[in-house]
C-alpha positions in Angstrom: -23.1 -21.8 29.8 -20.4 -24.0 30.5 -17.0 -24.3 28.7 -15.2 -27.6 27.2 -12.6 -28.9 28.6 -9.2 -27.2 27.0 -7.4 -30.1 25.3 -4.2 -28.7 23.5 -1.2 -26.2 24.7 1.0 -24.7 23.4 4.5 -25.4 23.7 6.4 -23.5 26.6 10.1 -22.4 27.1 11.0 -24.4 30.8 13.1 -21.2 31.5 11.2 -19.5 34.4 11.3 -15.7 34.1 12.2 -13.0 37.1 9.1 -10.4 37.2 12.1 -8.1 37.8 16.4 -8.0 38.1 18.1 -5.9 40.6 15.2 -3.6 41.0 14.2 -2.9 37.4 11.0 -4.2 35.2 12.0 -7.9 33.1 11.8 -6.0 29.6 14.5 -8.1 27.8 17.1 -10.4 27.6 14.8 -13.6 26.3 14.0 -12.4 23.3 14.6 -15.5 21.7 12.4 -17.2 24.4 9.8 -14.2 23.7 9.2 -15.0 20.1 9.1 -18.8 20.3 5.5 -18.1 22.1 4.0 -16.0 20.6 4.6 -16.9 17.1 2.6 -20.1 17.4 -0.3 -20.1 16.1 -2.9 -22.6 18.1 -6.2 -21.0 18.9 -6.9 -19.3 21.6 -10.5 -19.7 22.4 -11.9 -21.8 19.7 -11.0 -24.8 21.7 -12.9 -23.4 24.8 -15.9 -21.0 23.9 -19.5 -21.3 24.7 -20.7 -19.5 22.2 -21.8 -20.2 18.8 -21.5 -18.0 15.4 -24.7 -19.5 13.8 -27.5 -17.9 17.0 -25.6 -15.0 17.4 -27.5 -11.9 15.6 -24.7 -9.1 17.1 -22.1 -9.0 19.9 -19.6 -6.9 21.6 -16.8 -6.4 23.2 -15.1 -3.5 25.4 -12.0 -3.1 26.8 -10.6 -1.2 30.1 -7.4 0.8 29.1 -5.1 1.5 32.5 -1.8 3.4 32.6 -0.1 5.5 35.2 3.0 6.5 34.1 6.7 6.1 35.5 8.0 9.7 36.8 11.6 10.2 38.5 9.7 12.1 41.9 10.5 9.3 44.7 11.9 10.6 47.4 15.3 10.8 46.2 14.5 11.2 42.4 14.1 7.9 42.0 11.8 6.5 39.5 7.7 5.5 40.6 4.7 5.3 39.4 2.8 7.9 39.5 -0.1 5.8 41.7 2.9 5.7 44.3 3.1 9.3 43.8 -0.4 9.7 44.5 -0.3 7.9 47.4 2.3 9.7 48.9 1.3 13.4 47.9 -2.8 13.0 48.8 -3.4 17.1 49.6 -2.3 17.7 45.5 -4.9 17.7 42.5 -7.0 15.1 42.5 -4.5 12.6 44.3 -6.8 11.9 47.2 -8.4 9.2 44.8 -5.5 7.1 44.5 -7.2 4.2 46.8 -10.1 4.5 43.9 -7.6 3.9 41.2 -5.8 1.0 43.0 -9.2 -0.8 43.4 -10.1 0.2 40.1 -7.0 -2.0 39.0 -8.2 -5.2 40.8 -12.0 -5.2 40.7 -12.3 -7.2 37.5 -11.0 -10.2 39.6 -14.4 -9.6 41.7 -16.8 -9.2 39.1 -16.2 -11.6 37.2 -16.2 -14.5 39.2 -19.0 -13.0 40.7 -21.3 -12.5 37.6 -20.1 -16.4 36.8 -20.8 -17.7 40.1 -24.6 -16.5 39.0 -24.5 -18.1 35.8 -23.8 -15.0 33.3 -21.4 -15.2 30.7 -19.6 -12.2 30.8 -16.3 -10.9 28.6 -13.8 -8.2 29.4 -10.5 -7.6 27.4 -7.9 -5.9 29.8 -5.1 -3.2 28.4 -2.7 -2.2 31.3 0.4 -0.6 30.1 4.2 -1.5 31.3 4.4 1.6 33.6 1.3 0.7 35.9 2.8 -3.0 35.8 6.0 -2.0 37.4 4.6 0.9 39.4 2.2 -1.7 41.0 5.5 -4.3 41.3 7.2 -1.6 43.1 4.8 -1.2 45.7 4.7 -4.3 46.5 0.9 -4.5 45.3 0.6 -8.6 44.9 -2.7 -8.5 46.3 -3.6 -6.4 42.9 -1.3 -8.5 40.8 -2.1 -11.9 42.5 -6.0 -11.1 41.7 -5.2 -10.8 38.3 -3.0 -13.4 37.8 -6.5 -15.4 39.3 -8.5 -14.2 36.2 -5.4 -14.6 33.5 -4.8 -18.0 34.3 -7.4 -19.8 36.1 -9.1 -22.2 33.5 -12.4 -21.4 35.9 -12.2 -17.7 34.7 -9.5 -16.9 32.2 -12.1 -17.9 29.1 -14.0 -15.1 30.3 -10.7 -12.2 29.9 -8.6 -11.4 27.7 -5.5 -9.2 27.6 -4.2 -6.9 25.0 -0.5 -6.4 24.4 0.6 -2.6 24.2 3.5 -0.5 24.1 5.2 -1.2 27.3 6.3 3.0 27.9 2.4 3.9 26.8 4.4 5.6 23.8 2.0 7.6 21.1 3.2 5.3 17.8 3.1 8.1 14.9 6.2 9.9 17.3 7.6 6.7 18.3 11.7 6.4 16.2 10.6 3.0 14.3 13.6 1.3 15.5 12.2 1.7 19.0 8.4 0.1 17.9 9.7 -3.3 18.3 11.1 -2.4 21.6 8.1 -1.3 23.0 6.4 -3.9 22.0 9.0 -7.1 22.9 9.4 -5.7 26.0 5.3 -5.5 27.2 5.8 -9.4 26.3 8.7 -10.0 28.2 7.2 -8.2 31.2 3.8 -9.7 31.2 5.5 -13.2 30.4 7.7 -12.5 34.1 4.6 -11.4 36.1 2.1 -13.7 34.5 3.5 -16.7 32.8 4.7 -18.4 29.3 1.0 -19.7 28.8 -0.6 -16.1 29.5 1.7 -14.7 27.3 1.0 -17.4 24.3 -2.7 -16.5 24.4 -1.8 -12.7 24.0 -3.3 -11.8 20.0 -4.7 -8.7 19.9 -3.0 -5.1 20.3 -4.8 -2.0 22.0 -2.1 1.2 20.6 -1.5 4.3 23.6 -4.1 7.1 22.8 -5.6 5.0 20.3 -3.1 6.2 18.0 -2.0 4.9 14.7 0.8 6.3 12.1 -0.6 7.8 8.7 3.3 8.0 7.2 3.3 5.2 4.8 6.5 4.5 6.4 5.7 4.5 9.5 2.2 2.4 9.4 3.9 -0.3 7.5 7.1 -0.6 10.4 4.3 -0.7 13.3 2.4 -3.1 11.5 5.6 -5.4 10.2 6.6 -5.3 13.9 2.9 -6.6 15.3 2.9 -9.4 13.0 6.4 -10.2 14.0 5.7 -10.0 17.3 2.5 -13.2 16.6 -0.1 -10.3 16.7 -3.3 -11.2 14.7 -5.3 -8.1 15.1 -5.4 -4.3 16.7 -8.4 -2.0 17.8 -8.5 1.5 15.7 -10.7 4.2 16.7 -13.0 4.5 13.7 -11.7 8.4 12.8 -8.2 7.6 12.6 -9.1 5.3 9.1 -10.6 5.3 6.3 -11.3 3.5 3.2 -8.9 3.1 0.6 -11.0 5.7 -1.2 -10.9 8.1 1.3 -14.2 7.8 2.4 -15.3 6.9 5.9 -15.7 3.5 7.0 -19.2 2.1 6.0 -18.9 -1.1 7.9 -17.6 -0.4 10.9 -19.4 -3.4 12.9 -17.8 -5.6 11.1 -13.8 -6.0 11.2 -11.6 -4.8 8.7 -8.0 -5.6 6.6 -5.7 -2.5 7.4 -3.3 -2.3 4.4 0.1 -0.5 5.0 2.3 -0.1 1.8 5.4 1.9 2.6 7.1 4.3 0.0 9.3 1.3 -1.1 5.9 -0.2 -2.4 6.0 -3.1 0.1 3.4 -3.6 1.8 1.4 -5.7 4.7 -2.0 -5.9 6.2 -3.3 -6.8 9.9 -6.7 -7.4 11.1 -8.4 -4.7 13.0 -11.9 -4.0 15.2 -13.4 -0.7 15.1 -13.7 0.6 18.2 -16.7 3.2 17.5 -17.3 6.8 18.5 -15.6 8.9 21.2 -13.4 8.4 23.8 -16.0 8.8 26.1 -15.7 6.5 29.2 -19.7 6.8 30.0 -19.7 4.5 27.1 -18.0 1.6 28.5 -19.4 2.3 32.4 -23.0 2.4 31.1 -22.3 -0.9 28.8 -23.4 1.4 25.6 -22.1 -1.5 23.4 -23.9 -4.2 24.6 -27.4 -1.6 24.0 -26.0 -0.7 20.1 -25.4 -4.3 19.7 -29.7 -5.0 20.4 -30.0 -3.1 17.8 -28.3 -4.7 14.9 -28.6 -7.6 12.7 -26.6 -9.8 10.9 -24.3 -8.4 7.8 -22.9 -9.8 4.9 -19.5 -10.5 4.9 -17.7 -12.5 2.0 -20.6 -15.2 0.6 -23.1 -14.7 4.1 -23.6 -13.0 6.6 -22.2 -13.2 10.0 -23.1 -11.0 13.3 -21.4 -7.4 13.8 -19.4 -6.3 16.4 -19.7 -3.0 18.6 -15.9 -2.7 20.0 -15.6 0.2 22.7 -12.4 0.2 24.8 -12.1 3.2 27.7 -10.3 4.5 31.0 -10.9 1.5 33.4 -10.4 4.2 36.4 -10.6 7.3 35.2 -13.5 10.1 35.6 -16.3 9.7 38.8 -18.4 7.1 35.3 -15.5 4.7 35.8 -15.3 4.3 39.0 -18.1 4.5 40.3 -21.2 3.9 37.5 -19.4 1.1 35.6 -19.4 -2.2 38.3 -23.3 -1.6 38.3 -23.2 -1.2 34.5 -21.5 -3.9 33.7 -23.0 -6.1 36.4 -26.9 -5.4 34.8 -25.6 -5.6 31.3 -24.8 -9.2 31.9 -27.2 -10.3 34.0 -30.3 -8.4 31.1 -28.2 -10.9 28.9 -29.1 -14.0 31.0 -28.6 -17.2 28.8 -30.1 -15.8 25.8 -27.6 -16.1 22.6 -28.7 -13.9 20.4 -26.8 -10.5 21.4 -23.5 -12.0 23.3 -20.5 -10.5 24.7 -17.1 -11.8 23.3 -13.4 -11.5 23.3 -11.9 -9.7 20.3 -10.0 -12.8 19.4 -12.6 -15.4 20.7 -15.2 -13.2 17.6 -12.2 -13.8 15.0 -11.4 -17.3 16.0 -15.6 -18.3 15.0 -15.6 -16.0 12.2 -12.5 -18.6 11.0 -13.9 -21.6 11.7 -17.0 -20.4 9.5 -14.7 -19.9 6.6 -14.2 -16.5 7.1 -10.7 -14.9 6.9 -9.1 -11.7 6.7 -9.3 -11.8 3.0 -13.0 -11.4 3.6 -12.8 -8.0 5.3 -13.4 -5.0 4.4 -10.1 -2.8 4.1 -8.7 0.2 5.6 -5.5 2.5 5.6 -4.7 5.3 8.2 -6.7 8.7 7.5 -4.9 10.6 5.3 -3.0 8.3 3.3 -5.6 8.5 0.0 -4.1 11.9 -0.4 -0.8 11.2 -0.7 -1.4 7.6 -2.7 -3.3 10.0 -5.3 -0.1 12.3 -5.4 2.4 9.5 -6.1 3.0 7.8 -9.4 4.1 4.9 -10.6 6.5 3.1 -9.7 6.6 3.9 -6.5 9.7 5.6 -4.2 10.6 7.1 -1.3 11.4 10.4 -3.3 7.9 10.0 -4.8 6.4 9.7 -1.5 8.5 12.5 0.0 7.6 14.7 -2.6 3.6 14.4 -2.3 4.3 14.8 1.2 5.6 18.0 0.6 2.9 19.3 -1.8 0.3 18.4 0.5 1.8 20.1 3.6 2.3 23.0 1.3 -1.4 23.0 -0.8 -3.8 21.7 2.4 -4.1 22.9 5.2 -6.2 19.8 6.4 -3.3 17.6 5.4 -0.6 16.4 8.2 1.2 13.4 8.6 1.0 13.3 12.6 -0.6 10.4 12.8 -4.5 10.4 13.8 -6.2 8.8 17.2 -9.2 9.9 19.5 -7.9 12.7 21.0 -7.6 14.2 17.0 -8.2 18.1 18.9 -4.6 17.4 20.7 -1.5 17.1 18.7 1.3 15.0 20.4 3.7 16.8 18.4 3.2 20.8 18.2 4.7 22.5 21.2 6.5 19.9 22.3 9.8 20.7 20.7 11.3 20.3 24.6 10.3 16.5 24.6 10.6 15.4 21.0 14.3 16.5 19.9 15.6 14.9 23.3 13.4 11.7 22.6 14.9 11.8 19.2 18.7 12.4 20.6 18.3 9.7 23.1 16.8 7.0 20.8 19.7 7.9 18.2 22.3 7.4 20.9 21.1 4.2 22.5 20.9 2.5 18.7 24.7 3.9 18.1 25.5 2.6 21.4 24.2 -1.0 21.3 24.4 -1.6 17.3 28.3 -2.3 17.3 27.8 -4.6 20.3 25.4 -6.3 19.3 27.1 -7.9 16.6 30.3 -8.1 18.1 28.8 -9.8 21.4 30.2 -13.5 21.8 29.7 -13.6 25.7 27.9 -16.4 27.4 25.6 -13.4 28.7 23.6 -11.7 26.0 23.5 -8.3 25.2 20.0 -7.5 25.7 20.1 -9.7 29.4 23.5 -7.1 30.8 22.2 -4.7 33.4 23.4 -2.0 31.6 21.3 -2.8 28.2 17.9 -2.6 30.4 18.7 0.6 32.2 19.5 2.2 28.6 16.6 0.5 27.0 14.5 1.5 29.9 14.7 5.0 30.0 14.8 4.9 26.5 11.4 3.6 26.5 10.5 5.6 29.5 11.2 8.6 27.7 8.4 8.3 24.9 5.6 7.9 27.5 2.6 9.7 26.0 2.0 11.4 29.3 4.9 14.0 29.0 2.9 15.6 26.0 -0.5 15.2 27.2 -0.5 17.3 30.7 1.2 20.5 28.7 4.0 22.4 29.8 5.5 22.6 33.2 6.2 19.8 35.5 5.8 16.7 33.3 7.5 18.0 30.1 10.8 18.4 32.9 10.2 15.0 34.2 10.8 14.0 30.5 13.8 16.3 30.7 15.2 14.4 33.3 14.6 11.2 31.8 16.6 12.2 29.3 19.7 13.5 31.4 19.7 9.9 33.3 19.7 8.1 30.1 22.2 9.9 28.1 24.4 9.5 31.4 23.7 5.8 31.3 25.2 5.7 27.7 28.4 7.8 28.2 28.8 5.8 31.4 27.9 2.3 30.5 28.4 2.3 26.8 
């Protein structure tokens, strides 16, 4: 199956970006740059795709999350990644596979020009977070970067991948301070766009969330998804528990994409595509190809006025757990090569499936819709007009009358809360983000310098262990160790305001 030959580009800033500056990650400082790619709006694989809407009776797509996170345990304190940590400590926990992870991060630049080079037509969307990319930079691991940059950009293999932006500190969205989404998620593109390029960046549509985690706040889902959209975002995977209809019922179509509808207490509101990635977090369905087997046995659905093939979306671990590294090459190698040329059951790209859904005439006004789990409890509470008091005070009622009722957000890991216990991480995530804003608001409208803001050394230490701060990872691993790496965190960056600011 071979592709056309790409005939239109997008239009590219000629400013060529450092992958870091004086030792830290490129996370800011072209925002302007930044937007001017991603908010146009050229297809991304319509132009190139070998497949066709009209055979297809199913597809799927999967996607290979990878994080490590940035801890201050280098050998003077200074920050890593925690694969360099690994590495260096190989007699602790399970550390002594930290060669497995590292080819873990690389070996989709083997198998797929493999499985091409014997005719399959395989698809792989890729989520790596900020921390792995600069914990990989700052081993000097090119030879896992350079790979990748051969898959992201090479027109004999980049139809075949796609990435998915992310928060750039792997930051759990519900406990996120909205005036840091943004951040987060400007900074992934300003990071990716240094290590692998303007046009790499520009073809960058869909967003994977940390922990598969959405907001159920009314507030809060409709700042994360005004931010996506503002940051040229067309769609986002949910897990299919964290949403339901705007009923309150579970999802009944959850092959086929959705509208998620966000109205905030102000009663504004704003809507985003999104595929539903199905069942658990289990990575044995990704390393045994489980979605390619579901998709054999579906059929086409009605959507709008026809019907048009489902979708089974998974997305796991890419390297975590004995399935992922070592089950999931031959999984994925058998899946594609079963496939063979055949058209009727395909693999796609998440954007490559919306992209022929549009050229069919089928648009997000089609889709089914959605809202965050939760929320038809506190829209039944809150009447007309709507207001923040309103909002606030069905809130309250609900916290008080159900003791199923919480507005933590919901994700795949719905048994864990990232907020109960972890008083230690949140209040000094809060105080820091608070502090940073007071710090850089005034300056930012008073700054008249040649040099920006947001491109002055001491904006991107601040921001950066801002950001670092709110890594998921310091409320996932309980107490002890990790929730005083976040402790520390939070010393250097409140010492980088008093000092710097």
């Amino acid at each position: 199956m071979s592709f056309p030959v790409l005939n239109h580009a997008i239009q590219l800033p000629d400013v060529l970006l450092p992958a870091a500056i004086d030792g830290l990650p490129n996370i800011c400082g072209w925002e302007t740059e930044v937007r001017s790619v991603v908010q146009q709006d050229q297809h991304v694989f319509l132009p190139r795709t070998n497949l066709s809407l009209s055979e297809m009776t199913a597809g799927f797509t999967i996607a290979l999350h990878m994080h490590q996170p940035t801890i201050p345990a280098g050998q003077n304190g200074e920050l890593i990644g925690n694969l360099q940590h690994m590495f260096e400590h190989p007699n602790e926990g399970d550390n002594h596979n930290a060669a497995a992870f590292a080819h873990c991060y690389t070996r989709m630049a083997d198998l797929i020009p493999e499985l091409v080079s014997q005719g399959c037509n395989p698809r792989v969307m890729l989520d790596y977070s900020g921390n792995l990319l600069w914990g990989l930079q700052q081993m000097g691991r090119s030879d896992i970067l350079d790979r990748l940059q051969q898959i992201t950009s090479s027109p004999d293999y980049q139809p075949y991948v796609e990435w998915l932006g992310t928060m750039w500190g792997h930051a759990v969205v519900s406990s996120t301070p909205i005036p840091d989404l943004k951040l987060h998620i400007q900074a992934w593109q300003h990071h990716f766009a240094a290590i692998f390029g303007w046009e790499a960046l520009g073809r960058v549509k869909g967003f994977s969330p940390p922990e598969m985690h959405l907001p159920n706040h009314p507030d809060g889902l409709y700042e994360f998804v005004i931010a996506l959209l503002d940051c040229g975002y067309r769609w986002v995977m949910v897990q299919e528990h964290s949403v339901e209809t705007l009923t309150g019922q579970p999802l009944e179509y959850k092959h086929l994409p959705h509208r998620l509808v966000a109205q905030n207490s102000q009663g504004e509101s704003a809507s985003i595509a999104v595929l539903i990635k199905t069942q658990g977090s289990d990575t044995k369905l990704v390393a045994q190809m489980q979605p390619y087997y579901e998709a054999k046995t579906l059929s086409r659905q009605h959507l709008g006025q026809g019907e048009v093939p489902p979708i089974v979306t998974q997305i796991g671990d890419g390297e975590n757990g004995g399935v992922m590294m070592n089950e999931f090459p031959g999984g994925f190698r058998n899946a594609w090569q079963d496939m063979g040329q055949q058209r009727r059951v395909v693999g796609l790209c998440g954007t490559e499936y919306l992209e022929l859904l549009e050229a069919a005439g089928y648009g997000i006004a089609d889709f089914p819709t959605c809202q965050t789990v939760g929320q038809h409890k506190i829209w039944q509470q809150v009447p007309e007009p709507v207001s923040p008091e309103a909002v606030e005070r069905a809130i309250v009622h609900l916290q008080q009358s159900d003791p199923t009722f919480h507005i933590d957000g919901a994700s795949w890991t719905n048994h864990l809360s990232w907020v109960k216990g972890y008083d230690n991480v949140l209040a000094p995530m809060q105080q820091l983000s608070a502090h940073f804003h007071q710090a850089i608001g005034p300056l930012v409208s008073a700054n008249s310098t040649d040099e920006p803001l947001t491109r002055q050394p001491r904006y991107r230490n601040a921001l950066l262990h801002n950001l670092l701060l709110q890594t998921s990872c310091f409320r996932y691993w309980g107490q002890g160790t990790w929730t005083e790496y976040a402790r520390e965190i939070y010393r250097r960056g409140e010492e980088i305001l008093r000092a710097d600011f």
